[in-house]
ROMAR-586718 format. One record per residue (C-alpha): x, z, y; residue in one letter; residue number from 0. Coordinates in steps of 0.02 Angstrom, whole numbers, plus 50000, padded with zeros to 5 digits. Layout:
@east X; up Z; north Y; aa a; i NUM
...
END
This chain:
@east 54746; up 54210; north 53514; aa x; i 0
@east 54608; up 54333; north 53587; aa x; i 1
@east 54515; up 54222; north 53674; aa x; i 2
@east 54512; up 54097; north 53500; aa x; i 3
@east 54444; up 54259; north 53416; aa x; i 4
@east 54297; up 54325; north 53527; aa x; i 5
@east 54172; up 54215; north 53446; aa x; i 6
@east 54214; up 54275; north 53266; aa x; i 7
@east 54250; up 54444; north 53334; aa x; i 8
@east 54066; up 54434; north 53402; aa x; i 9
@east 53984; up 54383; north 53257; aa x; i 10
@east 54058; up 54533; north 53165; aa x; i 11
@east 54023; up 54657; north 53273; aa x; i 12
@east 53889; up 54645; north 53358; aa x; i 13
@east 53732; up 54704; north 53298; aa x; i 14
@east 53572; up 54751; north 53396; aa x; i 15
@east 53406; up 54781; north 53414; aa x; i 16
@east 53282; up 54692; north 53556; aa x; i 17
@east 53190; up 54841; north 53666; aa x; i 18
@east 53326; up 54952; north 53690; aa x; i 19
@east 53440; up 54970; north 53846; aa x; i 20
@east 53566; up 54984; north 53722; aa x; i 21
@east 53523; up 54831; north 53646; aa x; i 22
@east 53596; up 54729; north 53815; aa x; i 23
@east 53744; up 54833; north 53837; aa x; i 24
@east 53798; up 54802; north 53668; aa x; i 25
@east 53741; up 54609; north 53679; aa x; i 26
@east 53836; up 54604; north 53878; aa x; i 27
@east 53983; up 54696; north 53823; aa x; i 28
@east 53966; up 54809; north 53956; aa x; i 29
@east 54014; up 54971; north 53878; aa x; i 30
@east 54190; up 55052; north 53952; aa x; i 31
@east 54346; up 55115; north 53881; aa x; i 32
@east 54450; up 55245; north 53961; aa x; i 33
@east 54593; up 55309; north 53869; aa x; i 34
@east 54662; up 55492; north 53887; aa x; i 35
@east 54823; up 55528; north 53819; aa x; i 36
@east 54893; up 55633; north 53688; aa x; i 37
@east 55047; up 55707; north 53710; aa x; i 38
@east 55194; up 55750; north 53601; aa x; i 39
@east 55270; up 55894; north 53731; aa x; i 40
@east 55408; up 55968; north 53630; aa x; i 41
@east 55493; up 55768; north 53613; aa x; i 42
@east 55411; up 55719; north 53797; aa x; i 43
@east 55327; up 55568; north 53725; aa x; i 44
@east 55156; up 55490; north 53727; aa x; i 45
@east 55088; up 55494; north 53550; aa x; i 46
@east 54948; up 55416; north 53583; aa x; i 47
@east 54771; up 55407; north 53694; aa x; i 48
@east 54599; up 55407; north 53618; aa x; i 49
@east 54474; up 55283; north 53680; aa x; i 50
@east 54317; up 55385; north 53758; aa x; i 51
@east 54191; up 55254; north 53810; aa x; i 52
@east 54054; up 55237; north 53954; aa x; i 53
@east 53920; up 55145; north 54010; aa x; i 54
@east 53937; up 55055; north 54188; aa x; i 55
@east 53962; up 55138; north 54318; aa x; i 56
@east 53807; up 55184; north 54409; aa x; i 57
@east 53691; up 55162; north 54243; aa x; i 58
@east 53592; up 55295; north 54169; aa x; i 59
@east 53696; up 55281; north 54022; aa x; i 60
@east 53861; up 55294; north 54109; aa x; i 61
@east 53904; up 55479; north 54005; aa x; i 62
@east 53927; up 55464; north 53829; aa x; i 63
@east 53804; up 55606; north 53815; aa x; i 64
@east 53667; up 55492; north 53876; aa x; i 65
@east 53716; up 55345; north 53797; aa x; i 66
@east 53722; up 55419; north 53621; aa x; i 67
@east 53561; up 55528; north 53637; aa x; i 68
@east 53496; up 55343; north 53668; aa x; i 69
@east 53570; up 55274; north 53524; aa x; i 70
@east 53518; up 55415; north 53415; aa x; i 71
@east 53313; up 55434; north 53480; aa x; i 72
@east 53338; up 55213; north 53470; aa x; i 73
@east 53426; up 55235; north 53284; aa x; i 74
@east 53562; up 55125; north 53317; aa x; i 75
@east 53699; up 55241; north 53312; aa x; i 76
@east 53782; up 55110; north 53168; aa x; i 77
@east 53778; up 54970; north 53315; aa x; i 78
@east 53850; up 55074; north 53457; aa x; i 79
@east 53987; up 55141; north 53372; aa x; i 80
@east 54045; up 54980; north 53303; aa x; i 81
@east 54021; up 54899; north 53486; aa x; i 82
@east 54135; up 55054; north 53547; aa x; i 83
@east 54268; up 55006; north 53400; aa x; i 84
@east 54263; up 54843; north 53470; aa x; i 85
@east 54285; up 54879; north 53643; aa x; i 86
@east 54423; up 54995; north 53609; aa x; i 87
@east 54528; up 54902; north 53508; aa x; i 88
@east 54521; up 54743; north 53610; aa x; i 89
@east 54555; up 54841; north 53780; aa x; i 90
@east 54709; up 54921; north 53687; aa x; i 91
@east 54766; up 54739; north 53631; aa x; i 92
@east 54744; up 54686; north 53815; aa x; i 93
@east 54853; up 54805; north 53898; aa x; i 94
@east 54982; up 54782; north 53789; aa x; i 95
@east 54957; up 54990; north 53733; aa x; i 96
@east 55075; up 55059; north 53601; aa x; i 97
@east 55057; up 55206; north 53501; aa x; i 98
@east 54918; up 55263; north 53403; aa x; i 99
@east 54748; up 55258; north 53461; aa x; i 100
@east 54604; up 55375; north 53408; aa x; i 101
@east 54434; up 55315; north 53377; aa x; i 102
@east 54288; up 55417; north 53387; aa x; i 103
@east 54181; up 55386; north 53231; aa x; i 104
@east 54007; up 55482; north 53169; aa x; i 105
@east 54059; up 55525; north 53010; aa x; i 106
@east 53881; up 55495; north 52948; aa x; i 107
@east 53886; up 55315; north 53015; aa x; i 108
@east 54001; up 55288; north 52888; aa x; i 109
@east 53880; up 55335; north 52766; aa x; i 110
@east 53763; up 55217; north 52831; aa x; i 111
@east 53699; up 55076; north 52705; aa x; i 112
@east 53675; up 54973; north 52841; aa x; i 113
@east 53829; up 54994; north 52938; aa x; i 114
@east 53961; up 54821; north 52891; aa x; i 115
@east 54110; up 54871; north 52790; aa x; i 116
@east 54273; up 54808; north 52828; aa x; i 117
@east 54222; up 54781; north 53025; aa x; i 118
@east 54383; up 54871; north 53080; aa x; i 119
@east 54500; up 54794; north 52977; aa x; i 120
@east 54469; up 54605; north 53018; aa x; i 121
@east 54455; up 54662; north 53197; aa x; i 122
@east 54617; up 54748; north 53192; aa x; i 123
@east 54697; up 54596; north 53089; aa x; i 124
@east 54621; up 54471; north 53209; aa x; i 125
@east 54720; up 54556; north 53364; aa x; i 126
@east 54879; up 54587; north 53253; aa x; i 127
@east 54843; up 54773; north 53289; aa x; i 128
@east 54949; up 54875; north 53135; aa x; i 129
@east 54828; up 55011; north 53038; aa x; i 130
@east 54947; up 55130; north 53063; aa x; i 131
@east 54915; up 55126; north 53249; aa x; i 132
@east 54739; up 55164; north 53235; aa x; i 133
@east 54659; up 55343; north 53184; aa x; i 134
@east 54493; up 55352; north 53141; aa x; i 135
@east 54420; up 55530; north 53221; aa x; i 136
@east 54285; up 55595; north 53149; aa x; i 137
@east 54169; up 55716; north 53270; aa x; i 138
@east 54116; up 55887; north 53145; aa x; i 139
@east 53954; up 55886; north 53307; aa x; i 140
@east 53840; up 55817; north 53160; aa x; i 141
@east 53802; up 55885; north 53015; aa x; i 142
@east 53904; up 55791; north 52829; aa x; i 143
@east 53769; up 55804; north 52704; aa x; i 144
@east 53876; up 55704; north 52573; aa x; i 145
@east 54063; up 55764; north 52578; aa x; i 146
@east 54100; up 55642; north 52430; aa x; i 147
@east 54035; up 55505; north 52514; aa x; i 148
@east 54117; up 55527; north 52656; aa x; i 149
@east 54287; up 55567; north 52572; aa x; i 150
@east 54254; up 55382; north 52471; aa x; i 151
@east 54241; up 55307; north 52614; aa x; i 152
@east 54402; up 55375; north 52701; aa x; i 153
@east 54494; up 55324; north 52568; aa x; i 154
@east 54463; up 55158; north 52567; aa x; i 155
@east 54513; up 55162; north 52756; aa x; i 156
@east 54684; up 55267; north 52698; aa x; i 157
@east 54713; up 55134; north 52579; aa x; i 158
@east 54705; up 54995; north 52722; aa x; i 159
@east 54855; up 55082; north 52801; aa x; i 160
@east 54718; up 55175; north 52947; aa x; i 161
@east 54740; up 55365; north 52985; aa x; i 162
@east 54599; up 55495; north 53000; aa x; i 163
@east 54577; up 55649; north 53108; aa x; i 164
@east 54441; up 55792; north 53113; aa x; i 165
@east 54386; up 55818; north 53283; aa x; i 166
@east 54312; up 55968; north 53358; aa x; i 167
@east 54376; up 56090; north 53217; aa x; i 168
@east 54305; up 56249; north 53228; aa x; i 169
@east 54127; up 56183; north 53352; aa x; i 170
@east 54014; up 56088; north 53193; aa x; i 171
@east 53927; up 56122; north 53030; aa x; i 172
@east 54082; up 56095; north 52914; aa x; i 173
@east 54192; up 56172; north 52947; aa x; i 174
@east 54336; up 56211; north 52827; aa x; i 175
@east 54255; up 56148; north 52701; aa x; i 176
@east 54271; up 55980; north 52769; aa x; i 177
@east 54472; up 56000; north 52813; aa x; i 178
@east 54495; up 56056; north 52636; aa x; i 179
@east 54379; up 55895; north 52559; aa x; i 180
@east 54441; up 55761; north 52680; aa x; i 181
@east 54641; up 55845; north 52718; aa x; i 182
@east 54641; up 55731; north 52874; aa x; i 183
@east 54815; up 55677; north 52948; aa x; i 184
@east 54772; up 55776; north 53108; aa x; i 185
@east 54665; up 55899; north 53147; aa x; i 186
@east 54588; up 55939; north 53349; aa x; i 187
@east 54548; up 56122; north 53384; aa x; i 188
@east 54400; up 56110; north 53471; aa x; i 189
@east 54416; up 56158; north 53650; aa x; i 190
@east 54337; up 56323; north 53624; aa x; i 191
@east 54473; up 56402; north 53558; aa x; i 192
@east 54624; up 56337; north 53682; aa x; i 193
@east 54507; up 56413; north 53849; aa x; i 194
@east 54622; up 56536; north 53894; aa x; i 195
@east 54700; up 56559; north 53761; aa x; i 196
@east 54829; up 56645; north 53848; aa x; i 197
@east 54723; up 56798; north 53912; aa x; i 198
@east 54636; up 56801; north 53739; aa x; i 199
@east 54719; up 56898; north 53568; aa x; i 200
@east 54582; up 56852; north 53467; aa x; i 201
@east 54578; up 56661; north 53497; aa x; i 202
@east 54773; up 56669; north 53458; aa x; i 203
@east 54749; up 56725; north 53292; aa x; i 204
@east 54614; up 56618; north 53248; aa x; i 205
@east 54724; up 56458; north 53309; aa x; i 206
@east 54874; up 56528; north 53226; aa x; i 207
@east 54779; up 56528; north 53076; aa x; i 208
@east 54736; up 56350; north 53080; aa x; i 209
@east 54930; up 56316; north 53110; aa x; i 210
@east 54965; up 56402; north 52960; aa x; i 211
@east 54829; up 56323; north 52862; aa x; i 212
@east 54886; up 56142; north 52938; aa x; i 213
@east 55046; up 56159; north 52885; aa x; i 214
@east 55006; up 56181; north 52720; aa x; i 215
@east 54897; up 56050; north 52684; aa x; i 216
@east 54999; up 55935; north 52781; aa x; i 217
@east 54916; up 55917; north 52938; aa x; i 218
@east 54949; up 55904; north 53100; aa x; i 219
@east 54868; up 55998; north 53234; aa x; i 220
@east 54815; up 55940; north 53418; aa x; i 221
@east 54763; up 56071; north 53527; aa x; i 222
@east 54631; up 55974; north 53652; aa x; i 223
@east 54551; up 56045; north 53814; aa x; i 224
@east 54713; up 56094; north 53892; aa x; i 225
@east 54664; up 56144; north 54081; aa x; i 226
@east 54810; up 56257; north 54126; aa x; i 227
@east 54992; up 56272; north 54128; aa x; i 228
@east 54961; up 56451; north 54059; aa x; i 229
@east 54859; up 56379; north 53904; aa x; i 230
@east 54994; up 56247; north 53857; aa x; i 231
@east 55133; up 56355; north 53866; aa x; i 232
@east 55037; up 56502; north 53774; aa x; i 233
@east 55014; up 56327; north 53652; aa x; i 234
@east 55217; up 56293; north 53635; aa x; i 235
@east 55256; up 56465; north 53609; aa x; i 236
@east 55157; up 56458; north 53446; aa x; i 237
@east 55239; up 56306; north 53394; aa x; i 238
@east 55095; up 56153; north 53439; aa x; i 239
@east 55167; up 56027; north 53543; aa x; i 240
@east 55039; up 55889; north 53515; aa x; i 241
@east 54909; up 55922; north 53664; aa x; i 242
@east 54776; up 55832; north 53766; aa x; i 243
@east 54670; up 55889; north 53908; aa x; i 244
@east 54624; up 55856; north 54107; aa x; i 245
@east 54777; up 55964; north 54142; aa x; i 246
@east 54885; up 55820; north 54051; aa x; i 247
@east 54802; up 55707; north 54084; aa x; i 248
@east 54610; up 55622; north 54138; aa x; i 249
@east 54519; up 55485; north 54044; aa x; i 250
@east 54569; up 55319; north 54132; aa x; i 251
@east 54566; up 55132; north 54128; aa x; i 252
@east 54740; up 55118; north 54157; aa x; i 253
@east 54821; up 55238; north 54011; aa x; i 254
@east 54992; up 55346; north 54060; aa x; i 255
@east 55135; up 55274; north 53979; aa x; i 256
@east 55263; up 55399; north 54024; aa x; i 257
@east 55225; up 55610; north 54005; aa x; i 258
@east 55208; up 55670; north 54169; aa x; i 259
@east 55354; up 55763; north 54251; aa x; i 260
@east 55259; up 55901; north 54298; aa x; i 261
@east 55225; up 55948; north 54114; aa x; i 262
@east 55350; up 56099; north 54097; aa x; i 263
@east 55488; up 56059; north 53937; aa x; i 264
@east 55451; up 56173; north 53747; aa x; i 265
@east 55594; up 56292; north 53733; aa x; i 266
@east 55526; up 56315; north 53551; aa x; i 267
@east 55566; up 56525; north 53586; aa x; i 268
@east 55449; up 56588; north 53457; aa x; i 269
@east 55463; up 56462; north 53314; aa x; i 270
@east 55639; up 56497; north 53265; aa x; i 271
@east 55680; up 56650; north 53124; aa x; i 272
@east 55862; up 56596; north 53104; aa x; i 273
@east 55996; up 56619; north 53246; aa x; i 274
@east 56113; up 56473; north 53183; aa x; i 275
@east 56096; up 56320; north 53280; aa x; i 276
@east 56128; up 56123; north 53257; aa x; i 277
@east 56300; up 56168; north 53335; aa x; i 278
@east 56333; up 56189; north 53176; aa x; i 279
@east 56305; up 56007; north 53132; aa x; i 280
@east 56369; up 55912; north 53265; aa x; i 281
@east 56490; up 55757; north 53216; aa x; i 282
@east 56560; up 55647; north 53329; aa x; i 283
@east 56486; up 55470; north 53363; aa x; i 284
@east 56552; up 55338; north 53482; aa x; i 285
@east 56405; up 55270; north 53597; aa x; i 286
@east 56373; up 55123; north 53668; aa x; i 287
@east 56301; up 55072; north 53832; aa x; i 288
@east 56133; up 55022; north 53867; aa x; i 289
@east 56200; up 54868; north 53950; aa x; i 290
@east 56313; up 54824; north 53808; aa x; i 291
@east 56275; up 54638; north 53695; aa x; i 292
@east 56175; up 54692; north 53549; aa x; i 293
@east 56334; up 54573; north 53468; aa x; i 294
@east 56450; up 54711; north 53485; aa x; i 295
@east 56336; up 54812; north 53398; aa x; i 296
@east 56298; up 54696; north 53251; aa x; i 297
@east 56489; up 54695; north 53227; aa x; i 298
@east 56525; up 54879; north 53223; aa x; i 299
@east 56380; up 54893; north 53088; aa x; i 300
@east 56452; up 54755; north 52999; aa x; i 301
@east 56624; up 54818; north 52980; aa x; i 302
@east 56571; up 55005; north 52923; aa x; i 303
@east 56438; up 55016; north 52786; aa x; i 304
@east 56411; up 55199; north 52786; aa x; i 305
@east 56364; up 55171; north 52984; aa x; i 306
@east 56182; up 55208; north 53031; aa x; i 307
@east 56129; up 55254; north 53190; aa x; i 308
@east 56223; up 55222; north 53355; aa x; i 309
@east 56168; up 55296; north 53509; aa x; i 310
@east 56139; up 55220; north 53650; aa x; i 311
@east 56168; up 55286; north 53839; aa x; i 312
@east 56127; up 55266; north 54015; aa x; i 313
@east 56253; up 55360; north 54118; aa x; i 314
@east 56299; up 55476; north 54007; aa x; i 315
@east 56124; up 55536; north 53962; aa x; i 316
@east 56026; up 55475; north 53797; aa x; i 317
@east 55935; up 55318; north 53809; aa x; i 318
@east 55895; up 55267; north 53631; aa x; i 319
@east 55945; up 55250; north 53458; aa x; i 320
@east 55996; up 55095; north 53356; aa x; i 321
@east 55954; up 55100; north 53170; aa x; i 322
@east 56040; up 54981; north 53058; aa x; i 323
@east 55894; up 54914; north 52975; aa x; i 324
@east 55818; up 54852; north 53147; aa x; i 325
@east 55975; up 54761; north 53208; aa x; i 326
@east 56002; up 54673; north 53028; aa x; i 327
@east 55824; up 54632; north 53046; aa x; i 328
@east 55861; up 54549; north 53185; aa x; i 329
@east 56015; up 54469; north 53142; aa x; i 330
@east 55933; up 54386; north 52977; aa x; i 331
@east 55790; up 54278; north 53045; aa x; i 332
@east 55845; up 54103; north 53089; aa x; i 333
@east 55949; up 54085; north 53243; aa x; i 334
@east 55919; up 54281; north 53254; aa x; i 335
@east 56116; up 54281; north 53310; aa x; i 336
@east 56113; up 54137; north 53439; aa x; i 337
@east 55934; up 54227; north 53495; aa x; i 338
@east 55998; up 54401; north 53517; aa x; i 339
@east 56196; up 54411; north 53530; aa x; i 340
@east 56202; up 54400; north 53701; aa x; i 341
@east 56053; up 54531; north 53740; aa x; i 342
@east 56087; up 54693; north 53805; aa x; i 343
@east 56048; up 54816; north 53647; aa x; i 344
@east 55901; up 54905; north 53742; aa x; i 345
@east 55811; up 54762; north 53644; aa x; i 346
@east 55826; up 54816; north 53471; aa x; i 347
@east 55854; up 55023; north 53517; aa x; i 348
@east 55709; up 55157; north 53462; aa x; i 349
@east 55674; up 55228; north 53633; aa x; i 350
@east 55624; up 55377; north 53547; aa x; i 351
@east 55744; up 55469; north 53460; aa x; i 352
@east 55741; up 55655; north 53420; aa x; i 353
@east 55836; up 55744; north 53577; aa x; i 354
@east 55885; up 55910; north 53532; aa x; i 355
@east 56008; up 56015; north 53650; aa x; i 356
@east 56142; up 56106; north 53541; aa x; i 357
@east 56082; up 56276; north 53554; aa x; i 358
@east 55924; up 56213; north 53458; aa x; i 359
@east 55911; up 56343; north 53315; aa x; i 360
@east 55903; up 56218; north 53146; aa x; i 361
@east 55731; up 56278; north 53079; aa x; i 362
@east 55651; up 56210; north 53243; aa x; i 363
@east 55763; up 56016; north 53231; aa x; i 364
@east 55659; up 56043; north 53053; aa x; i 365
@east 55511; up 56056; north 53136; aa x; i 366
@east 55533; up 55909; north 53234; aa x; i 367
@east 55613; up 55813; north 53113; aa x; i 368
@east 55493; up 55822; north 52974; aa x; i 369
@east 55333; up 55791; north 53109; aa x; i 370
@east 55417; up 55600; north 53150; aa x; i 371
@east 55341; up 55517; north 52998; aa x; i 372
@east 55468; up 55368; north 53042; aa x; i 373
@east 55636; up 55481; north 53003; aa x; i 374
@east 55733; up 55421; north 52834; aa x; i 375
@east 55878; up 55534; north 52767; aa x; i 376
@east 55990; up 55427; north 52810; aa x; i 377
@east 55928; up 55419; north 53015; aa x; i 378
@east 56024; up 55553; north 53136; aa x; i 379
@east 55953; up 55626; north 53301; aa x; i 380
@east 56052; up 55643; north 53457; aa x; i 381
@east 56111; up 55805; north 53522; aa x; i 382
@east 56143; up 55855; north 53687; aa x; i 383
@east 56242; up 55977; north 53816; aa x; i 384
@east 56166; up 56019; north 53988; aa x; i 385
@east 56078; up 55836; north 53971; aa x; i 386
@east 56232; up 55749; north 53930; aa x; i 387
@east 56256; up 55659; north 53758; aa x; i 388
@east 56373; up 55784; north 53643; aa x; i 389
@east 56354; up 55712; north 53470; aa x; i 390
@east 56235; up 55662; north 53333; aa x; i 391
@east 56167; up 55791; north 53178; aa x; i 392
@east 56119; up 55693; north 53019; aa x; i 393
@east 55935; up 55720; north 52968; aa x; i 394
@east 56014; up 55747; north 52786; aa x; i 395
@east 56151; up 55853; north 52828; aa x; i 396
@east 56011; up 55957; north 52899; aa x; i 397
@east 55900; up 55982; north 52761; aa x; i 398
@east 56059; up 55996; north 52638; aa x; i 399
@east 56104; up 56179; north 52750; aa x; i 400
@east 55919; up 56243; north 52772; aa x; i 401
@east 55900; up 56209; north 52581; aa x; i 402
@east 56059; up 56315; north 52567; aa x; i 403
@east 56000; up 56461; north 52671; aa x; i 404
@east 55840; up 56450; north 52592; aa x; i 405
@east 55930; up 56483; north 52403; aa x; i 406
@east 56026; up 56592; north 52480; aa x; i 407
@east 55892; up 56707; north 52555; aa x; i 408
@east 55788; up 56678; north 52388; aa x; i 409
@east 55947; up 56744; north 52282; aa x; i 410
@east 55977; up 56898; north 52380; aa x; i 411
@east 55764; up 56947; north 52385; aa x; i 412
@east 55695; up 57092; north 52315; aa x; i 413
@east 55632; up 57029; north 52141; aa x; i 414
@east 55469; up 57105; north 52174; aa x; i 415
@east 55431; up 57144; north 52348; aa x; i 416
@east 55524; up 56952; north 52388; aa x; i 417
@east 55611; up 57045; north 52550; aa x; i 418
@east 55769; up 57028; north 52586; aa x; i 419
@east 55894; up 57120; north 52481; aa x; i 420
@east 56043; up 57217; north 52523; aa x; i 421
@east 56152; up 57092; north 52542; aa x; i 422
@east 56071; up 56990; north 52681; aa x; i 423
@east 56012; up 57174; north 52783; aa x; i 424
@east 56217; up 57240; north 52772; aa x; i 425
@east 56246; up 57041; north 52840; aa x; i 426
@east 56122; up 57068; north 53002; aa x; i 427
@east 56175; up 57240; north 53029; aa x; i 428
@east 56375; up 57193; north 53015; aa x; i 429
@east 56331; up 57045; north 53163; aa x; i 430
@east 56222; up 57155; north 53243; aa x; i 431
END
């Protein structure tokens, strides 16, 4: 399929300009990706890598510093960051990459009247890559001149099913202007502000700040230029788990699949207000194996409706989740029994579910919950004792009891101060 598509591929994206050195590293396809990864560290999963790209090695334009001063003294900015789209997206298709991959764009490229519209979107189509996957990042380095533009433009790429991020937040022009125009899916606090962090009060407020802000505009933060245990820890305490930086990981040809084991596990301390935990929740669930026929699992759904999820483990430890919906999907192409029955049902589980031990206070399984854009109400998450699978919580059960407590709090608040009442102090002085 890829090699069918260069030639069209080509044609789309590559535009240059003779008498520039740029001009033959577009036209050779010599330009690099390296990937470094982004990490979810309170679930201990990759969410993604962005695609960081270099010249080869040895050239003058190796560093992306160099090679887009080049572009930008050469004007053909518009042609180097399409040729870097390119290169990115067919070196993810190549390795096979999951996840979501972040794609540096000048905002004012899009703004461009020159620059091709709808580039990504055949490119992406033409390597079966899903929109969702890819996030377009947007560098606040430059100067946006036209906010409306830009926010046109993003959401025509919204509409195509692509994500968008605001790099750098806190280093450029924008600011929070742009955040407030744009409201991006994620937003990257720019380096500046995560540099010890841990040894600095005043940085800690302002990146609190942008939590708070994030959260209510619906965004989600990545703290970026982690280089220190101290600063990713300092990080978890103050409830941001998505992270990237050299202490995480390097920028590499061959992107991490798995999060290092030296990355120390969130204990989520600080993010909790409420002392009741998922304990509370807990049903029982029979498991299966990981080496079990996905048939025996097509049959248990089959015979209980109201089942959903059925985890899945290796040795007594969680492996993975199987959703209804995914093994019916299975079961209803054509010879989708005779094709899977007999397959052990790693093949159809999510090997990602939400692991929470059962001391995990319920406001922070919230937390986690509603940052997985892929849980339904009807989905569970697997909880654990010392490692070892205990039971599953039901994502609905879960929001039915923190609504409760939440009425409950609001019914016994001060009418016009809105702090707690009497009723709620006498309560946490009688456990106390």
């Amino acid at each position: 399929m890829l090699i069918n598509s260069h030639t069209s591929i080509n044609v789309m994206l590559t535009l240059s300009v003779p008498g520039s050195p740029i001009n033959e590293l577009i036209a050779e396809q010599r330009l690099r990706p390296v990937f470094q990864p982004i990490i979810d560290v309170r679930a201990r999963r990759i969410l993604g890598h962005e695609a960081l790209i270099r010249g080869p090695e040895g050239h003058a334009l190796e560093m992306p510093t160099a090679l887009f001063a080049e572009a930008r003294q050469s004007n053909l900015l518009s042609e180097l960051d399409l040729a870097c789209r390119r290169a990115a997206l067919l070196q993810y298709h190549r390795l096979g990459m999951s996840g979501s991959l972040f794609v540096n764009v000048n905002p004012n490229v899009l703004l461009d009247h020159r620059h091709p519209k709808g580039s990504t979107r055949r490119l992406a189509e033409a390597l079966k890559i899903a929109p969702e996957h890819i996030v377009i990042e947007l560098s606040e380095q430059d100067a946006v001149h036209d906010t409306d533009g830009l926010k046109a433009a993003l959401t025509h790429y919204r509409q195509l099913g692509f994500r968008v991020a605001i790099d750098d937040l806190g280093a450029g022009y924008s600011g929070l202007k742009l955040w407030s125009e744009l409201q991006p899916d994620f937003v990257k606090i720019d380096r500046h502000f995560i540099q010890r962090l841990d040894q600095d009060p005043v940085k800690r407020e302002f990146v609190q700040s942008i939590v708070a802000l994030a959260r209510s505009m619906d965004s989600k933060v990545i703290a970026e230029g982690i280089e220190t245990r101290a600063e990713l820890e300092q990080l978890q305490a103050m409830g941001i788990y998505y992270c990237q930086g050299f202490w995480l990981g390097r920028p590499a040809a061959e992107p991490i699949s798995e999060v290092p084991g030296y990355v120390p596990k969130s204990t989520g301390q600080l993010l909790s207000h409420s002392q009741e935990t998922i304990e509370c929740l807990i049903r029982n669930a029979v498991a299966m194996d990981i080496n079990d026929p996905l048939e025996k699992a097509f049959e248990r759904l089959r015979a209980d409706d109201r089942l959903h999820s059925i985890p899945v483990l290796a040795q007594g430890m969680p492996a993975g989740m199987l959703h209804r919906a995914r093994v019916m999907e299975l079961y209803s192409t054509p010879f989708g029994r005779a094709l899977y029955a007999n397959k052990p049902v790693a093949r159809a589980m999510d090997k990602h579910p939400i692991i929470v031990d059962r001391h995990t206070p319920l406001e922070q399984v919230s937390y986690l919950i509603t940052d997985d854009d892929n849980m339904g109400t009807h989905q569970h998450f697997i909880v654990t004792s010392n490692g070892h699978y205990h039971g599953l919580g039901s994502v609905r059960g879960l929001l039915r009891t923190i609504t409760e407590q939440r009425l409950m709090q609001a019914r016994y608040a001060n009418p016009l101060t809105q702090l707690p009442g009497n009723v709620p102090i006498y309560r946490k002085i009688d456990q106390a």
